[in-house]
mmCIF file of the N, C-alpha and C atoms, coordinates in Angstrom:
data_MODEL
# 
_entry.id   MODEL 
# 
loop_
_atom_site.group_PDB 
_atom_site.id 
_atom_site.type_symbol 
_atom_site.label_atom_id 
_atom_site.label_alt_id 
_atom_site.label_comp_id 
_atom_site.label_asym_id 
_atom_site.label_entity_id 
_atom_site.label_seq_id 
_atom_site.pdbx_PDB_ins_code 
_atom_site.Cartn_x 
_atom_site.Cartn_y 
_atom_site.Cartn_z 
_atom_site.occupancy 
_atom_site.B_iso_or_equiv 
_atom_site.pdbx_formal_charge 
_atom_site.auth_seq_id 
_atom_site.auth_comp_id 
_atom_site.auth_asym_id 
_atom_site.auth_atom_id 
_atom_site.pdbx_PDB_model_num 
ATOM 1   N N  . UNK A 1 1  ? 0.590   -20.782 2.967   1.00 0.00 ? 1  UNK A N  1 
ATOM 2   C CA . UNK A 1 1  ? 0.040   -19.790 3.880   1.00 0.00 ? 1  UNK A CA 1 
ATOM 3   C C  . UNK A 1 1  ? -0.019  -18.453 3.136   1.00 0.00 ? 1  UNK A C  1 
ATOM 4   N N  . UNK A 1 2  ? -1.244  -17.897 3.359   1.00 0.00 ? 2  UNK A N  1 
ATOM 5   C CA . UNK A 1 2  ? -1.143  -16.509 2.736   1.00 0.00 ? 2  UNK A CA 1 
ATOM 6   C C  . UNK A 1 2  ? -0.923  -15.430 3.831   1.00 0.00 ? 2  UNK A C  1 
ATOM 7   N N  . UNK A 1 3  ? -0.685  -14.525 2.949   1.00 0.00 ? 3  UNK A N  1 
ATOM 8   C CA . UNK A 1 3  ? 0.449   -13.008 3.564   1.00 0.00 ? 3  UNK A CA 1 
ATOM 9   C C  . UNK A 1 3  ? 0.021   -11.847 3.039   1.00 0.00 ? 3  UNK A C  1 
ATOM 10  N N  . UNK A 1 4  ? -0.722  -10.989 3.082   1.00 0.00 ? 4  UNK A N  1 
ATOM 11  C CA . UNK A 1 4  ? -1.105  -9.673  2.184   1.00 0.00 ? 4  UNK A CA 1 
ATOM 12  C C  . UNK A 1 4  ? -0.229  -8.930  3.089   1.00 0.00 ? 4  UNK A C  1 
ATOM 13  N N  . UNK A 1 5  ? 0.523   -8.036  2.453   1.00 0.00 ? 5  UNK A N  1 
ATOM 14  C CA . UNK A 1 5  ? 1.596   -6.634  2.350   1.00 0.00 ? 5  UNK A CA 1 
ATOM 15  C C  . UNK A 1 5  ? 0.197   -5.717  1.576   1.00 0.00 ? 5  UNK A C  1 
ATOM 16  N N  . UNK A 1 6  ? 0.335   -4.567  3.002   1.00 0.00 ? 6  UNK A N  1 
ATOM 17  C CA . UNK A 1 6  ? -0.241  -3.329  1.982   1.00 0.00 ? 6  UNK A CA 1 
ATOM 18  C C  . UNK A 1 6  ? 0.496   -2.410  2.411   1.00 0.00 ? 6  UNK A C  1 
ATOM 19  N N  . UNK A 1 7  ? 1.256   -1.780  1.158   1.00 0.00 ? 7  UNK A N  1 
ATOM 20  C CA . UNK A 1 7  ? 2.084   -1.079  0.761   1.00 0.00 ? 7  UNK A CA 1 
ATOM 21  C C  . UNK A 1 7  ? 1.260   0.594   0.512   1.00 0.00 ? 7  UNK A C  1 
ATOM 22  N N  . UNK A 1 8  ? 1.280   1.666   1.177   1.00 0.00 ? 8  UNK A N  1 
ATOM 23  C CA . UNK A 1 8  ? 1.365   2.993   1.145   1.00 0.00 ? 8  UNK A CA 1 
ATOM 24  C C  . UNK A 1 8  ? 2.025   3.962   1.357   1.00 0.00 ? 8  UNK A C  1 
ATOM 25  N N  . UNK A 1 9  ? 2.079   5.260   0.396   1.00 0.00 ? 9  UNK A N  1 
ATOM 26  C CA . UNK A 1 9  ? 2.769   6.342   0.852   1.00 0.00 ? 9  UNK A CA 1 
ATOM 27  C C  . UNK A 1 9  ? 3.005   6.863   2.224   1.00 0.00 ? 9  UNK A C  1 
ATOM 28  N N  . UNK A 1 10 ? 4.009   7.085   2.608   1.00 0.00 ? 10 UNK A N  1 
ATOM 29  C CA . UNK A 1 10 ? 3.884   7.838   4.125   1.00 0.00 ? 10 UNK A CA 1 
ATOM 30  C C  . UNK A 1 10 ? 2.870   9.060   4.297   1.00 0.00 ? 10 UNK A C  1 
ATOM 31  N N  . UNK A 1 11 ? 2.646   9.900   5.309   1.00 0.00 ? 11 UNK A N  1 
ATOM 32  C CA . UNK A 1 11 ? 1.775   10.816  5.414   1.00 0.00 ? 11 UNK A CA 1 
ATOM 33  C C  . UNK A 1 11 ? 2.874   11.988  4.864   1.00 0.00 ? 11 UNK A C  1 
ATOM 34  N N  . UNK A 1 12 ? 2.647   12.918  4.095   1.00 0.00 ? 12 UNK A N  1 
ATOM 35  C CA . UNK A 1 12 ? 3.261   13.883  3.669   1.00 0.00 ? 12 UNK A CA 1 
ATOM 36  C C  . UNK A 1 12 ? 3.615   13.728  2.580   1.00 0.00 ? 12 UNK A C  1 
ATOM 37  N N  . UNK A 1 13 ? 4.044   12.746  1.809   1.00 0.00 ? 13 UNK A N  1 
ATOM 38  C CA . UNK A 1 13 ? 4.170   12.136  0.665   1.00 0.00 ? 13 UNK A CA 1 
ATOM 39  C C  . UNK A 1 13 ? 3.062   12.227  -0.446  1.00 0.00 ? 13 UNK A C  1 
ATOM 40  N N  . UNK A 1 14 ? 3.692   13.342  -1.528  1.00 0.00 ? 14 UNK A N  1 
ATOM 41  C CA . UNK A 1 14 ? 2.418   13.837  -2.435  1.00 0.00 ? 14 UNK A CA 1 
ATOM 42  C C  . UNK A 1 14 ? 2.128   12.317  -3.111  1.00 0.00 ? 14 UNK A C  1 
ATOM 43  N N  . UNK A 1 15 ? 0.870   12.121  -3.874  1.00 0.00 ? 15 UNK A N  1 
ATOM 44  C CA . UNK A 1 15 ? 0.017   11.141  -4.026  1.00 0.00 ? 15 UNK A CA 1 
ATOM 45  C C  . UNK A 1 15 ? -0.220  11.470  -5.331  1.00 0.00 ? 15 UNK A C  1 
ATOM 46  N N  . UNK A 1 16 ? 0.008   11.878  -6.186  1.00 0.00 ? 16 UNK A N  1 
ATOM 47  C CA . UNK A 1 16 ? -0.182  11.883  -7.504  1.00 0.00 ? 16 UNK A CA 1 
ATOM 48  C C  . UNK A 1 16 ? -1.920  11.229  -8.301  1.00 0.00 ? 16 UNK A C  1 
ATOM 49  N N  . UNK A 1 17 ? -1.345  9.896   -7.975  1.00 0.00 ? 17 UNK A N  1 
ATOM 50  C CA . UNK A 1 17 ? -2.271  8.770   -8.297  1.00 0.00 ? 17 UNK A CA 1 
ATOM 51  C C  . UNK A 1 17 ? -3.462  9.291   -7.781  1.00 0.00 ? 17 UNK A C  1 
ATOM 52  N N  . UNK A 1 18 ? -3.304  9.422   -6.596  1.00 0.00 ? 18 UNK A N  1 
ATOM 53  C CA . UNK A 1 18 ? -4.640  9.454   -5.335  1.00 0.00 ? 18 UNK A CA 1 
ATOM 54  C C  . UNK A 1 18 ? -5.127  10.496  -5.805  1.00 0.00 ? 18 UNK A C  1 
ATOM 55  N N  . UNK A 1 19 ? -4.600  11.735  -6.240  1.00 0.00 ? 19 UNK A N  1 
ATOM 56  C CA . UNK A 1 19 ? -5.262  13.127  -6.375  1.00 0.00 ? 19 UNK A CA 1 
ATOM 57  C C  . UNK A 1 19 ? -5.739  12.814  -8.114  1.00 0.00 ? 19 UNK A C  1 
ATOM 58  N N  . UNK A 1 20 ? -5.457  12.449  -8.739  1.00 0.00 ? 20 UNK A N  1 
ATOM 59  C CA . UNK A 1 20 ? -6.134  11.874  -10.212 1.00 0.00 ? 20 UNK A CA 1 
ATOM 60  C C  . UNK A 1 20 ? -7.176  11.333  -9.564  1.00 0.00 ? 20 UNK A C  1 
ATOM 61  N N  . UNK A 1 21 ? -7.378  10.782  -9.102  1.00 0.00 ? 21 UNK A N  1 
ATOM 62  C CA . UNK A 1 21 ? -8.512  9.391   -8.806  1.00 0.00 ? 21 UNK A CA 1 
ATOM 63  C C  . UNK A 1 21 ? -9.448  10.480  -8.060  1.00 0.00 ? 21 UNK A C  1 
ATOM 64  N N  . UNK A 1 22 ? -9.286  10.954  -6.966  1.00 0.00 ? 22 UNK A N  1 
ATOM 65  C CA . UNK A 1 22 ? -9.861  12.509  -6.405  1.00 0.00 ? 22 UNK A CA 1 
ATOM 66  C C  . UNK A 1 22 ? -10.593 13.115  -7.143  1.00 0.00 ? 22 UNK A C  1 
ATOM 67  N N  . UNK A 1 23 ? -9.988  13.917  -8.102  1.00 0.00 ? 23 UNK A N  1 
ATOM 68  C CA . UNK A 1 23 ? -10.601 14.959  -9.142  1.00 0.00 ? 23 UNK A CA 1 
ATOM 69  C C  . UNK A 1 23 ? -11.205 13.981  -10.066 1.00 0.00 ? 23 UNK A C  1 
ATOM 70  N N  . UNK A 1 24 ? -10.918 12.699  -10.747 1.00 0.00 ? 24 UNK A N  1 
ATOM 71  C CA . UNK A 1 24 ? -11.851 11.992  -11.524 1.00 0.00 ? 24 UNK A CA 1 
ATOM 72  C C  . UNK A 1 24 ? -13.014 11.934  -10.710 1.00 0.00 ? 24 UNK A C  1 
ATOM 73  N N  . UNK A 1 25 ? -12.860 11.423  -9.629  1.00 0.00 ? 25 UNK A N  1 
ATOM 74  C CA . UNK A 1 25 ? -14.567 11.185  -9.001  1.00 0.00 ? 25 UNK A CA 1 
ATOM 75  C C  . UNK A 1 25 ? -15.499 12.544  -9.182  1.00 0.00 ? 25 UNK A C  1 
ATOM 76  N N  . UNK A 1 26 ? -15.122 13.751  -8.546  1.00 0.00 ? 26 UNK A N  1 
ATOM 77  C CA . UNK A 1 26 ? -15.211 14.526  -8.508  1.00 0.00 ? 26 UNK A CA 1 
ATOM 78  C C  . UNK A 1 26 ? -15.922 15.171  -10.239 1.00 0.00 ? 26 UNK A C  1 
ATOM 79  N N  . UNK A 1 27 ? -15.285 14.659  -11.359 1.00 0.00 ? 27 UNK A N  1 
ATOM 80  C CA . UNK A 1 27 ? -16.029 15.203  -12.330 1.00 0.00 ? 27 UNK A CA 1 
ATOM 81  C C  . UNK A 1 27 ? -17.242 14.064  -12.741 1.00 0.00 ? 27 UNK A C  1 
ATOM 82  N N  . UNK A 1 28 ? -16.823 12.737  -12.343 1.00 0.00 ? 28 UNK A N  1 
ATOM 83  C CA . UNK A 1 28 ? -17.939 11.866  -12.190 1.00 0.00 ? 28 UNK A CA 1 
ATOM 84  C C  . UNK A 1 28 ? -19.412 12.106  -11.177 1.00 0.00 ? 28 UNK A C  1 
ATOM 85  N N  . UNK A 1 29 ? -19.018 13.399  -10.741 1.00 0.00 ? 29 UNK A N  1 
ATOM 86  C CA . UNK A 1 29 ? -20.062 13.765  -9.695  1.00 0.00 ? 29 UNK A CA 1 
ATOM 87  C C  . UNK A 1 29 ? -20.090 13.296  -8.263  1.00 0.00 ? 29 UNK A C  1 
ATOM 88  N N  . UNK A 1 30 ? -19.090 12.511  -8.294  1.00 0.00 ? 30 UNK A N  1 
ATOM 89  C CA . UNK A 1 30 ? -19.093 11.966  -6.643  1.00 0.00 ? 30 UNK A CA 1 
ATOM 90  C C  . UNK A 1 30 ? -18.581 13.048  -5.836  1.00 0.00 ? 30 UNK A C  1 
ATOM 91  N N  . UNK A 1 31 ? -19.813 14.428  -4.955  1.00 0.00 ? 31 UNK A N  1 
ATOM 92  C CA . UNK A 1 31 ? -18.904 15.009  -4.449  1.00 0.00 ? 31 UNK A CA 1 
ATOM 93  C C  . UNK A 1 31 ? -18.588 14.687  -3.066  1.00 0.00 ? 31 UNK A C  1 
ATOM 94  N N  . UNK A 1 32 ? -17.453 15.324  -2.475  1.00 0.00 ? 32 UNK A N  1 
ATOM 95  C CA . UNK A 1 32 ? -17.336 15.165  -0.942  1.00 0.00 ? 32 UNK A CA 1 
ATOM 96  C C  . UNK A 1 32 ? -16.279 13.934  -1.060  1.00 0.00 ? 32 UNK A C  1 
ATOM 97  N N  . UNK A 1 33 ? -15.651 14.072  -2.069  1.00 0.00 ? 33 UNK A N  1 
ATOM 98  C CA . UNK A 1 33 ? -14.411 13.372  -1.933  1.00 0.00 ? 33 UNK A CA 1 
ATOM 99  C C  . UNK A 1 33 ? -13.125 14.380  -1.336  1.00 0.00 ? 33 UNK A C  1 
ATOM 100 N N  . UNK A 1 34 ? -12.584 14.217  -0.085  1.00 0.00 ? 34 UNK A N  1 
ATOM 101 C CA . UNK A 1 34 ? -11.760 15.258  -0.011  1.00 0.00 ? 34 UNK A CA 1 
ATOM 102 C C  . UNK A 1 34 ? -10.119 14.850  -0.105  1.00 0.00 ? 34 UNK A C  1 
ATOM 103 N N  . UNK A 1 35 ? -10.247 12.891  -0.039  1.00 0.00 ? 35 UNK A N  1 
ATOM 104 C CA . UNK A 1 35 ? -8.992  12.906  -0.265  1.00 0.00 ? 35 UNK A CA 1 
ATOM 105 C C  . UNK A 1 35 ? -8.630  11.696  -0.768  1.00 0.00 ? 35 UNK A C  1 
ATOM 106 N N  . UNK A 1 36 ? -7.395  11.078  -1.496  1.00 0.00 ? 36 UNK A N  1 
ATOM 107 C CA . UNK A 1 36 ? -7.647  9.972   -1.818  1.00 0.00 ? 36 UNK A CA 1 
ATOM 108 C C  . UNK A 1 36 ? -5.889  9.708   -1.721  1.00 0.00 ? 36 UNK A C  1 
ATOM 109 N N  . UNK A 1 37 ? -5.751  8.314   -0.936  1.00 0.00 ? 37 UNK A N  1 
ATOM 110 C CA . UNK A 1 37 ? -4.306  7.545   -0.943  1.00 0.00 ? 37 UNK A CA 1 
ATOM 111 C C  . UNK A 1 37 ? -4.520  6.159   -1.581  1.00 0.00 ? 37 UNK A C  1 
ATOM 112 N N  . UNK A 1 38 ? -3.785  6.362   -2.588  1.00 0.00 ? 38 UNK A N  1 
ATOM 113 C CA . UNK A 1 38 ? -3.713  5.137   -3.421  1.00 0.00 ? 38 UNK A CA 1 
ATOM 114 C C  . UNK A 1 38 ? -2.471  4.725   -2.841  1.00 0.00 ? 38 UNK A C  1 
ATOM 115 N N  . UNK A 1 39 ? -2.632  2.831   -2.957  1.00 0.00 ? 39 UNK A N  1 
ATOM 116 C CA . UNK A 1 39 ? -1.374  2.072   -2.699  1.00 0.00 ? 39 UNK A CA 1 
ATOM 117 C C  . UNK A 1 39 ? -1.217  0.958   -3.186  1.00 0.00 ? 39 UNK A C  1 
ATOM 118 N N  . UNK A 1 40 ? -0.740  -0.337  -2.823  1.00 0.00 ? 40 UNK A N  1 
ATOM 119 C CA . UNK A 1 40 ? -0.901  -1.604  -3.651  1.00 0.00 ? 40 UNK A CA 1 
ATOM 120 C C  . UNK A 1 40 ? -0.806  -2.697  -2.345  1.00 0.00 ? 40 UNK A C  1 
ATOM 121 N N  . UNK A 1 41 ? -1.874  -3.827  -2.938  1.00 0.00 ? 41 UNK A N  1 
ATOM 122 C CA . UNK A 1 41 ? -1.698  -4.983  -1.777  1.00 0.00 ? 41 UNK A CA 1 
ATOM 123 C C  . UNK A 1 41 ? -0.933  -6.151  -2.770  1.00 0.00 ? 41 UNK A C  1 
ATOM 124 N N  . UNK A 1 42 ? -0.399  -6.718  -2.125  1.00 0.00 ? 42 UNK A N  1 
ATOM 125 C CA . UNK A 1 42 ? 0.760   -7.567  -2.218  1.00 0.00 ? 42 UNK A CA 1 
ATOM 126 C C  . UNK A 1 42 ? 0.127   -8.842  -1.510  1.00 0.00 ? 42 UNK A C  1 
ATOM 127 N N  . UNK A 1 43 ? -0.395  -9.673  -2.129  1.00 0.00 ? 43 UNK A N  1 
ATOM 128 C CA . UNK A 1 43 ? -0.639  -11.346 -1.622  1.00 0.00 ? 43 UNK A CA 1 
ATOM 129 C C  . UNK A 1 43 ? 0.584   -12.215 -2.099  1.00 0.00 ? 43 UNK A C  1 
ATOM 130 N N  . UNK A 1 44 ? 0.927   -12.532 -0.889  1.00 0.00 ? 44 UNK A N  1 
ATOM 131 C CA . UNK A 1 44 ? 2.108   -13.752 -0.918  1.00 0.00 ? 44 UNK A CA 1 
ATOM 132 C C  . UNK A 1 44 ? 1.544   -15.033 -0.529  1.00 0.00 ? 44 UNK A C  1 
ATOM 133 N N  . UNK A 1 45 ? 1.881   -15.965 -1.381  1.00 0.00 ? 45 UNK A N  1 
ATOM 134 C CA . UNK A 1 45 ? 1.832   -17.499 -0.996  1.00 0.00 ? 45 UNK A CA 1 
ATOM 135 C C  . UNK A 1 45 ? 3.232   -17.897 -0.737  1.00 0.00 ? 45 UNK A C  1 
ATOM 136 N N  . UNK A 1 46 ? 3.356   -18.068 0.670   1.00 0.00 ? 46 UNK A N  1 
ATOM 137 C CA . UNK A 1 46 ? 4.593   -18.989 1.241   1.00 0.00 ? 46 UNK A CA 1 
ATOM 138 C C  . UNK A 1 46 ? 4.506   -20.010 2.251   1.00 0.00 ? 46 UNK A C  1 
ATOM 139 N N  . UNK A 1 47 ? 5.651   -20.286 2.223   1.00 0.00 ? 47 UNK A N  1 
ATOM 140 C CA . UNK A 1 47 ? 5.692   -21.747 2.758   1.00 0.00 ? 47 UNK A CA 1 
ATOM 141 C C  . UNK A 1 47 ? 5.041   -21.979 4.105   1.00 0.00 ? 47 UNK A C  1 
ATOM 142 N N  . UNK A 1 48 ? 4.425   -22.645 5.118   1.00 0.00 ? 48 UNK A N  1 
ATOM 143 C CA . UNK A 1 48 ? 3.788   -22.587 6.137   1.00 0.00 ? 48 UNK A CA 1 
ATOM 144 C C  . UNK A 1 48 ? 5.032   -22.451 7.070   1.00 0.00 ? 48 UNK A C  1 
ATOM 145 N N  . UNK A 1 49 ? 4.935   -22.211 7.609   1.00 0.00 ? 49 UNK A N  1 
ATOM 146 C CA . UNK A 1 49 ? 6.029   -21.667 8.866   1.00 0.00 ? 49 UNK A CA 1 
ATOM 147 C C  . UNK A 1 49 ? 6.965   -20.711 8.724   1.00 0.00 ? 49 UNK A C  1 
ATOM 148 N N  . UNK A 1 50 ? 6.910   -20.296 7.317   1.00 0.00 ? 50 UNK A N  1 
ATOM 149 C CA . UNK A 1 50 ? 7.564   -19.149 7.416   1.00 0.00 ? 50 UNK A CA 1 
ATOM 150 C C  . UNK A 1 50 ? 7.239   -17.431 8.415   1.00 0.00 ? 50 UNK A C  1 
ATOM 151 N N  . UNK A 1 51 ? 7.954   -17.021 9.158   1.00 0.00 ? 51 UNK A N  1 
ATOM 152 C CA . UNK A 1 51 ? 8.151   -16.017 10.157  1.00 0.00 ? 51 UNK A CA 1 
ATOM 153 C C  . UNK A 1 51 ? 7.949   -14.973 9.779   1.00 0.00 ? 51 UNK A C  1 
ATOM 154 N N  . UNK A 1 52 ? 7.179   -14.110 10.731  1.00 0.00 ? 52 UNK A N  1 
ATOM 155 C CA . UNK A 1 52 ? 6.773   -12.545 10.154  1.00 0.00 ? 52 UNK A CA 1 
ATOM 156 C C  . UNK A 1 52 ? 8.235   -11.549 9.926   1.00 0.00 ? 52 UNK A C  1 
ATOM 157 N N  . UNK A 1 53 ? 9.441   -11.908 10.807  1.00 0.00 ? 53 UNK A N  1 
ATOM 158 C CA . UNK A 1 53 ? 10.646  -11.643 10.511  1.00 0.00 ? 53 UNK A CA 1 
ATOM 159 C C  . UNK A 1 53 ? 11.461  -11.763 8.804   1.00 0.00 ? 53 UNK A C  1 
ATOM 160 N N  . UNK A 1 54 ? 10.686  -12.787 8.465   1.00 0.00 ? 54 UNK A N  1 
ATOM 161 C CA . UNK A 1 54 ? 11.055  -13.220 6.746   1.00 0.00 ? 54 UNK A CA 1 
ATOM 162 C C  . UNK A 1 54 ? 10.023  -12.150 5.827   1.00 0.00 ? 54 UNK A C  1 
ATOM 163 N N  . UNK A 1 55 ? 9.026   -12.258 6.242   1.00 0.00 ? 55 UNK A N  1 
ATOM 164 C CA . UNK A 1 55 ? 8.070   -11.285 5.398   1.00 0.00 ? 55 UNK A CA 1 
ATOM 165 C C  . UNK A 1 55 ? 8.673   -9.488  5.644   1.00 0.00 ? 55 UNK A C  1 
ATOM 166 N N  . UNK A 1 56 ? 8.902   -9.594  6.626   1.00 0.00 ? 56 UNK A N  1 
ATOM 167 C CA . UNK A 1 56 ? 9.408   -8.218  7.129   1.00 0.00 ? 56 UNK A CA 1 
ATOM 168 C C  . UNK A 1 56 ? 10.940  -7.649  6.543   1.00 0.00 ? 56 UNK A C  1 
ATOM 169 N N  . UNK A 1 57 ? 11.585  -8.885  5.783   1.00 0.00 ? 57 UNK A N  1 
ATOM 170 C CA . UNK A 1 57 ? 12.451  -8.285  5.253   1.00 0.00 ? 57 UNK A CA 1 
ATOM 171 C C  . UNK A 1 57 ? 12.634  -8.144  4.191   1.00 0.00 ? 57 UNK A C  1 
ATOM 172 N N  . UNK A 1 58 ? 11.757  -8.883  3.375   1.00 0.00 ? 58 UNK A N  1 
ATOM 173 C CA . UNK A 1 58 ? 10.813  -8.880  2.109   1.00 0.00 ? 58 UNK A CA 1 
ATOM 174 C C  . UNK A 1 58 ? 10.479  -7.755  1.955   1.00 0.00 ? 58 UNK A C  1 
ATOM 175 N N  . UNK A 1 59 ? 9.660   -6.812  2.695   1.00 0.00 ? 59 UNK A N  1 
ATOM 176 C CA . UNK A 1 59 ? 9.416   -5.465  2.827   1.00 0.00 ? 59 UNK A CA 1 
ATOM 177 C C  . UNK A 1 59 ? 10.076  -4.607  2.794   1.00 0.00 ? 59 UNK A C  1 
ATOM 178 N N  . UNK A 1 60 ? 11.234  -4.588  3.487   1.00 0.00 ? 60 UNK A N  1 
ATOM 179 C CA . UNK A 1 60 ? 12.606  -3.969  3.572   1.00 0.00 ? 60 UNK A CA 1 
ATOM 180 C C  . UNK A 1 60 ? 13.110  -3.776  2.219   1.00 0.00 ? 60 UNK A C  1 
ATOM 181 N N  . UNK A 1 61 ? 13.349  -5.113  1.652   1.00 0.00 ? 61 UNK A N  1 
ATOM 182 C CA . UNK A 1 61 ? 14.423  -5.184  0.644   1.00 0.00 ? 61 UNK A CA 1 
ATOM 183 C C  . UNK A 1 61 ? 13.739  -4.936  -1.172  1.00 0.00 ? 61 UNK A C  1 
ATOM 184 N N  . UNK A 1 62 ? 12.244  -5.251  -1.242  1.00 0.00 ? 62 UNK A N  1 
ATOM 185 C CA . UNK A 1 62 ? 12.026  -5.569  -2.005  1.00 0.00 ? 62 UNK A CA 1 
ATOM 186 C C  . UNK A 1 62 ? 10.496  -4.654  -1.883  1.00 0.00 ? 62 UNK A C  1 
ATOM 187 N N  . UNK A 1 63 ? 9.687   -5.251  -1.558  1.00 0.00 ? 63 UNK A N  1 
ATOM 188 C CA . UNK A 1 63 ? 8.522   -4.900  -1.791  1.00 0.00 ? 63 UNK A CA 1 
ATOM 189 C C  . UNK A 1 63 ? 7.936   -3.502  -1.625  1.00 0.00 ? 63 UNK A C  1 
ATOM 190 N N  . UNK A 1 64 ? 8.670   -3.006  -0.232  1.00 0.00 ? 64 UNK A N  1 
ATOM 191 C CA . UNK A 1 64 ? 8.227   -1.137  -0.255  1.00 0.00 ? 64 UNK A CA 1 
ATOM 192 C C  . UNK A 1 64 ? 9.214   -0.953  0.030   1.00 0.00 ? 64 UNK A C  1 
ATOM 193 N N  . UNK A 1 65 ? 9.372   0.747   -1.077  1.00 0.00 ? 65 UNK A N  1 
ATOM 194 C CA . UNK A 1 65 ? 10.429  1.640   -0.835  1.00 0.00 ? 65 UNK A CA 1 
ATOM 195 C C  . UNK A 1 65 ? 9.971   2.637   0.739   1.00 0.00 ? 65 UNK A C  1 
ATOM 196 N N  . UNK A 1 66 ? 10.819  2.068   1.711   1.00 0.00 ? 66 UNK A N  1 
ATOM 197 C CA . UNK A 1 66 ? 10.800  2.478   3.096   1.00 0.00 ? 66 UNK A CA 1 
ATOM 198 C C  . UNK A 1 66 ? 11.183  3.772   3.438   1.00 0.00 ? 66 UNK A C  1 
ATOM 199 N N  . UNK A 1 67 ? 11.952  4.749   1.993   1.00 0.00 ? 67 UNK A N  1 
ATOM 200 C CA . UNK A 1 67 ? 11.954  5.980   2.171   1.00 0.00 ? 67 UNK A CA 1 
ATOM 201 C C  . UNK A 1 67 ? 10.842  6.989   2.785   1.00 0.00 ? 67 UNK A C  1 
ATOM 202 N N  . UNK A 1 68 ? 9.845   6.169   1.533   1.00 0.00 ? 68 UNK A N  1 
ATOM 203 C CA . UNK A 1 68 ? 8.590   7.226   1.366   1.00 0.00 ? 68 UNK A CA 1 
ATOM 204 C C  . UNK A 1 68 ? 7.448   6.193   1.604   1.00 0.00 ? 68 UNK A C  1 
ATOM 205 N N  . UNK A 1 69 ? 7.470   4.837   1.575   1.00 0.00 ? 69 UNK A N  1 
ATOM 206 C CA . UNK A 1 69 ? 6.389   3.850   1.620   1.00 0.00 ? 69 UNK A CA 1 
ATOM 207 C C  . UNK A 1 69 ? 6.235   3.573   2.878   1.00 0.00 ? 69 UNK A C  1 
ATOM 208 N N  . UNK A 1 70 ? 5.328   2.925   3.726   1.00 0.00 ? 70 UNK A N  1 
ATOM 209 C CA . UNK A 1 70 ? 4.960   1.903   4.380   1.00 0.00 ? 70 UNK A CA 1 
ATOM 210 C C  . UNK A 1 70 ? 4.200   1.240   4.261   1.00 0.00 ? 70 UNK A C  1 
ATOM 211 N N  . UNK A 1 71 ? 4.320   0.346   5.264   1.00 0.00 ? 71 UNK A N  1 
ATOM 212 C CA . UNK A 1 71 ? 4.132   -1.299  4.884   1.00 0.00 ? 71 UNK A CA 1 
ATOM 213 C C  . UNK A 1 71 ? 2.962   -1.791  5.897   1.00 0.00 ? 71 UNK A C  1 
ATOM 214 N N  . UNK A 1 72 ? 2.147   -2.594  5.581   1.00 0.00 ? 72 UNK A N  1 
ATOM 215 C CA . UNK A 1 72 ? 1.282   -3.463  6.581   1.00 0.00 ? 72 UNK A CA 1 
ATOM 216 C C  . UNK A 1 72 ? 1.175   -4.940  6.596   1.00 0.00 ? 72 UNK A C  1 
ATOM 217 N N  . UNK A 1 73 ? 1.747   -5.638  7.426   1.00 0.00 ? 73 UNK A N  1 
ATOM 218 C CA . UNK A 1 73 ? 1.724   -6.988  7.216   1.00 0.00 ? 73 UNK A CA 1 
ATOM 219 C C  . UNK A 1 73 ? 0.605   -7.862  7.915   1.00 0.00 ? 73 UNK A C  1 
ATOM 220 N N  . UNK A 1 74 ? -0.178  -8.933  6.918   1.00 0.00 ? 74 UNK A N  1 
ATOM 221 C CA . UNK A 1 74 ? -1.386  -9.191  7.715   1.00 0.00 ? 74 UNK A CA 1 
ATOM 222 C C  . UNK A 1 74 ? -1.645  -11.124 7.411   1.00 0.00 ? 74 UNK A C  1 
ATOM 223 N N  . UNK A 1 75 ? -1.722  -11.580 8.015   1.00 0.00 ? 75 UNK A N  1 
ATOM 224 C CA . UNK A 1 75 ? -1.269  -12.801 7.704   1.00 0.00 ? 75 UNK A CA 1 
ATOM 225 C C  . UNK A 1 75 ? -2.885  -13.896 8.186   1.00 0.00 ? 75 UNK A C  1 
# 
């Protein structure tokens, strides 16, 4: 069974990445870029019956830092 985790910064959380990628477009001429949040998707292959409770702690423990990250689980 597949599982995509998408993993992003919280709101307030400077973006580093995102604002590179921003100003690159931007000298590439793409204007009217005003903002950009970069993050990462996470495809899991697991076992069929495994519980959104198991993926969810996967998230917790491992996959996003819950300080500053959140998480989207989509199955």
């Amino acid at each position: 069974m597949k599982v995509n985790v998408t993993v992003m910064l919280k709101d307030g959380v400077l973006d580093p990445q995102g604002e590179a990628v921003r100003h690159a477009l931007g000298a590439l001429g793409f204007d009217g870029v005003e903002g950009v949040r970069q993050g990462k998707l996470i495809e899991l292959d697991v076992a069929e019956g495994t519980d959104r409770a198991t993926v969810e702690a996967m998230c917790q423990k491992l996959l996003a830092n819950t300080v500053i990250e959140s998480y989207r689980i989509e199955t």
